[in-house]
C-alpha positions in Angstrom: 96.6 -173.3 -79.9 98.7 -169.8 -79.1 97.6 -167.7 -76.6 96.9 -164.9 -79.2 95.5 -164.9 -82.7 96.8 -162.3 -85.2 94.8 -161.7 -88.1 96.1 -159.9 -91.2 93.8 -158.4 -93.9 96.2 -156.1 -95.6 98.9 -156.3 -98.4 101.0 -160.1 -98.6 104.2 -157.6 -99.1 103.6 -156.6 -95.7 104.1 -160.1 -94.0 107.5 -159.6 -92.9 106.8 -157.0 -91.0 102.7 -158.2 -89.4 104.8 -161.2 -88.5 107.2 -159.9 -86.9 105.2 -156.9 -84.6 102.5 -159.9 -83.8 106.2 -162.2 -82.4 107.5 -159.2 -80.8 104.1 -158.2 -78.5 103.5 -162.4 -77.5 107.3 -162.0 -76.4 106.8 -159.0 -74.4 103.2 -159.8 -72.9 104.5 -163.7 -72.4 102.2 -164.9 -74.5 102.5 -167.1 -77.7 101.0 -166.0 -80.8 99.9 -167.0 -84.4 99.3 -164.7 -87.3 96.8 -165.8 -89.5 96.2 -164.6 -93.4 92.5 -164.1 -93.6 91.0 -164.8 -97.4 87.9 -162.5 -96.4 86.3 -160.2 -93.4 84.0 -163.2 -91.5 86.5 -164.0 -89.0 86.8 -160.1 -88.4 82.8 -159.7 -88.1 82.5 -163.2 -85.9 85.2 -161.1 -83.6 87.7 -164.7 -84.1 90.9 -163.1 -84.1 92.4 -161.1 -80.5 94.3 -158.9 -82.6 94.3 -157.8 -86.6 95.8 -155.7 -89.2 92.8 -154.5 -90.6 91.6 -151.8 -93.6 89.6 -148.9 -92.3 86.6 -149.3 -94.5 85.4 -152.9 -92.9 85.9 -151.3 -89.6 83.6 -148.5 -90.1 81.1 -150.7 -92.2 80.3 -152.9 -89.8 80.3 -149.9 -87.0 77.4 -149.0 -89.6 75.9 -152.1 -89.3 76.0 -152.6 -85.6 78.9 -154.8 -85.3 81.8 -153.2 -83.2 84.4 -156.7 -82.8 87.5 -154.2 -82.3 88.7 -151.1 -81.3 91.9 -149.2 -83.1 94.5 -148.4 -80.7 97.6 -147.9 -83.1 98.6 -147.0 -86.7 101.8 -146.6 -88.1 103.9 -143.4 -89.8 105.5 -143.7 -92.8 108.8 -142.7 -94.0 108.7 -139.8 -96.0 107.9 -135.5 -96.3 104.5 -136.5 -98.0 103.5 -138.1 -94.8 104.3 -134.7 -92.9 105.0 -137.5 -89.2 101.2 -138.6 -89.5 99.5 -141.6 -89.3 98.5 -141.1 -93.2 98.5 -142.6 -96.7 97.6 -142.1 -100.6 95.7 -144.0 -103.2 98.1 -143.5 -106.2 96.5 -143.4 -109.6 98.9 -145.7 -111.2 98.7 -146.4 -115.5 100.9 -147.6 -117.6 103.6 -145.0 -118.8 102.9 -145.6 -122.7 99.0 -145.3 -122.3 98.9 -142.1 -122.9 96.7 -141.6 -120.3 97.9 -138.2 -118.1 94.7 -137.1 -115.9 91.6 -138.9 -114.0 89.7 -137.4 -116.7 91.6 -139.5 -119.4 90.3 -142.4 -117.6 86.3 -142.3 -118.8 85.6 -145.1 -120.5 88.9 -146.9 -119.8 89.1 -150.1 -117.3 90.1 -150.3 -114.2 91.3 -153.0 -111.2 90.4 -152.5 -107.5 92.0 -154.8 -105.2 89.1 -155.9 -102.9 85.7 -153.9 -102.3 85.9 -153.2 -98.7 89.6 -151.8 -99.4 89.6 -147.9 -98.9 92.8 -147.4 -100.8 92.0 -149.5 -103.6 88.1 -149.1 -103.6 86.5 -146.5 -100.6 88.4 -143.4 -102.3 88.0 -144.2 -105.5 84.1 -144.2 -105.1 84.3 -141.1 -103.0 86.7 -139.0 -105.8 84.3 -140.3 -108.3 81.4 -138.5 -106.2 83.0 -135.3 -106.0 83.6 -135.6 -109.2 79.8 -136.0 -109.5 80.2 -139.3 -111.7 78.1 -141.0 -110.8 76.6 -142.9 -113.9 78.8 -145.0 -115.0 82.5 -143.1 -115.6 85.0 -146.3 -116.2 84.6 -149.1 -119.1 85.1 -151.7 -117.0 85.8 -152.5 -113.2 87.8 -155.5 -112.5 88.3 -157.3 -108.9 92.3 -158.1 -108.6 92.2 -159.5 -105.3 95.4 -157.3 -103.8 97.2 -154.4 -104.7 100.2 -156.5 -106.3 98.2 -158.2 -108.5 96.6 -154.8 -110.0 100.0 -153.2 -110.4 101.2 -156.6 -112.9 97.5 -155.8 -114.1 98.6 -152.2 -115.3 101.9 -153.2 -116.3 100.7 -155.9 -118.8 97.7 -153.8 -119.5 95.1 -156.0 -118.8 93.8 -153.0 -117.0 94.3 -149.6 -118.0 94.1 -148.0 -114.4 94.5 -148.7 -110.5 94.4 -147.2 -107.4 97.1 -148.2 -105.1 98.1 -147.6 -101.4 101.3 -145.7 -101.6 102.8 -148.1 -98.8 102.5 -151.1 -100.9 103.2 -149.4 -104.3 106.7 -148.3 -102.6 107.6 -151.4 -101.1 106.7 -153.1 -104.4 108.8 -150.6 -106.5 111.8 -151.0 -103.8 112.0 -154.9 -104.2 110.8 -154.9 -107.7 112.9 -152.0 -109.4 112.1 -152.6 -112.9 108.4 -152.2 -112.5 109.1 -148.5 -112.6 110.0 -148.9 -116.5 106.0 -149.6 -117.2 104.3 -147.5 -114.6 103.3 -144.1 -113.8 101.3 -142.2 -111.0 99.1 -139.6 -112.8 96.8 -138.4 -109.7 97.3 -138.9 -105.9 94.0 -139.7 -103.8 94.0 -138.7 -100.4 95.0 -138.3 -97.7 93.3 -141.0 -95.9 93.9 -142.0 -92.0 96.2 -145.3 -92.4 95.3 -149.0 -91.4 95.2 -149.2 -88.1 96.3 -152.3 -85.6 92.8 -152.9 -84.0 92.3 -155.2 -80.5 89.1 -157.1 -80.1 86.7 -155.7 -77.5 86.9 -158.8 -76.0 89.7 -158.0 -73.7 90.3 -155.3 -71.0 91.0 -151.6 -71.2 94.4 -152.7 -69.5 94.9 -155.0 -72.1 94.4 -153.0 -74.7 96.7 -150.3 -73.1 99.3 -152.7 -72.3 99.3 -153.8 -76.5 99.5 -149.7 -77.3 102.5 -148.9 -75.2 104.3 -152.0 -76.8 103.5 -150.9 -80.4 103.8 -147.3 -80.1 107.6 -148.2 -78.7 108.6 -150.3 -81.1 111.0 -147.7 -83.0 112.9 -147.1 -79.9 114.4 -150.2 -80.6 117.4 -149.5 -83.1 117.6 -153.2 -84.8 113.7 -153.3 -84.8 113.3 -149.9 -86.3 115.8 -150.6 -89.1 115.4 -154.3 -89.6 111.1 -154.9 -88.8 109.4 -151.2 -89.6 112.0 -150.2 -92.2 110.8 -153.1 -94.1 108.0 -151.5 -94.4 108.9 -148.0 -94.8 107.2 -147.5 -91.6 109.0 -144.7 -89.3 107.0 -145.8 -86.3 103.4 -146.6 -84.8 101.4 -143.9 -83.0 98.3 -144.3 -80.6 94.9 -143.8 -82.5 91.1 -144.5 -81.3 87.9 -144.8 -83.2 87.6 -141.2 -83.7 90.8 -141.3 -85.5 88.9 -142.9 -88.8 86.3 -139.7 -88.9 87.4 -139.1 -92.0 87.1 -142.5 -93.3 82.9 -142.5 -91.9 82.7 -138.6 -94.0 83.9 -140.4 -96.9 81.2 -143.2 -96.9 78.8 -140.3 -96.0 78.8 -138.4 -99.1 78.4 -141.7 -101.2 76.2 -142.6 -98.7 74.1 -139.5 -99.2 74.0 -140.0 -102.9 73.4 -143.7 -103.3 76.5 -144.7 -104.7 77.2 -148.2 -103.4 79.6 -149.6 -106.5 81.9 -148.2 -108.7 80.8 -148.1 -112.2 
């Protein structure tokens, strides 16, 4: 058994890169490590895994519900002027380019493909626009559960879906490797911004420890070869310190719907 368990949550695009941070911080702390691709967010609630790439929303859920397994202590910047050198990302409204679809207001009555339900990107800011949008009553056809972000994309590419949401990390990485996607696809409405996915340590261990994981992540792009070869990969410029108070804006989101008692999208 390794001396650390990783646990990843997030986007299978991004394995490359979870694999390789979770490699590089056994190597530096000594310790041996495993990265583990979790199907579902039980390990994260029982607190099994030391250290995990997790979504916001599950986070702040169970915070809601009591349950506090981990504490956020990094979160990476991505490449790019949207992005303005924060710890940030989209949900981009993606449809296929011969729908004829244009606006979020072309979307009533159409369907549409979330990846998971306890995804912000895909899910968490999708119910929150529809609140401020005071739709509340049913506003798409259909609501479909992909399962990740890649698998709604091909969904709105072969128009088994008519709409998507999709985390503007994962939907560039997906157009970079897969170039000819862009022939089908089109972003018609941006939602966001939203504090990014942050790397989250288990309460389990010490303040040191948890200090000693920080400094090694948030220097990971003063390594050339990493920077360019690991977090490029990933379109990820480098990783900053964050803390629980970092994903206040996540907790307002889930507020308002919250305040209105709008649990699902419909």
């Amino acid at each position: 058994m390794a001396d650390l368990r990783f646990g990843t949550f997030l986007a299978p695009n991004m394995m490359p890169v979870y694999q390789a941070i979770a490699d590089v911080v056994g190597a530096r702390l000594g310790m041996s490590t495993e990265l583990v691709v979790e199907s579902d967010y039980e390990n994260c609630r029982n607190d099994i895994n030391d250290i995990c790439f997790v979504c916001s929303l599950p986070y702040v859920m169970f915070e809601r519900e009591g349950i506090s397994p981990a504490t956020p202590i990094a979160a990476p910047v991505l490449e790019g002027d949207r992005y303005e050198g924060k710890p940030i990302y989209f949900s981009d409204v993606l449809v296929h380019r011969d729908s004829g679809i244009r606006t979020f207001a072309d979307l009533r009555g159409r369907s549409w493909a979330y990846n998971e339900p306890l995804s912000h990107s895909g899910y968490g800011i999708t119910r929150y626009h529809l609140v401020t949008l005071g739709e509340t009553n049913g506003f798409f056809g259909e609501v479909i559960e992909a399962g990740f972000h890649e698998k709604a994309i091909r969904m709105v590419r072969d128009r088994v879906v008519d709409a998507s949401a999709i985390d503007s990390q994962v939907l560039a990485i997906e157009l970079r490797d897969h170039p000819h996607l862009a022939e089908s696809l089109m972003v018609i409405d941006t939602l966001g911004p939203s504090t990014i996915q942050p790397v989250a340590v288990s309460r389990r261990f010490s303040q040191d420890f948890h200090d000693e994981v920080r400094e090694i992540l948030v220097g990971l792009h003063r390594d050339g070869d990493f920077k360019k070869n690991v977090l490029g990969r990933g379109m990820v410029e480098k990783l900053v310190s964050v803390g629980p108070e970092t994903y206040d804006d996540i907790r307002r989101m889930v507020d308002v719907c919250e305040t209105v008692g709008f649990s699902k999208i419909r």
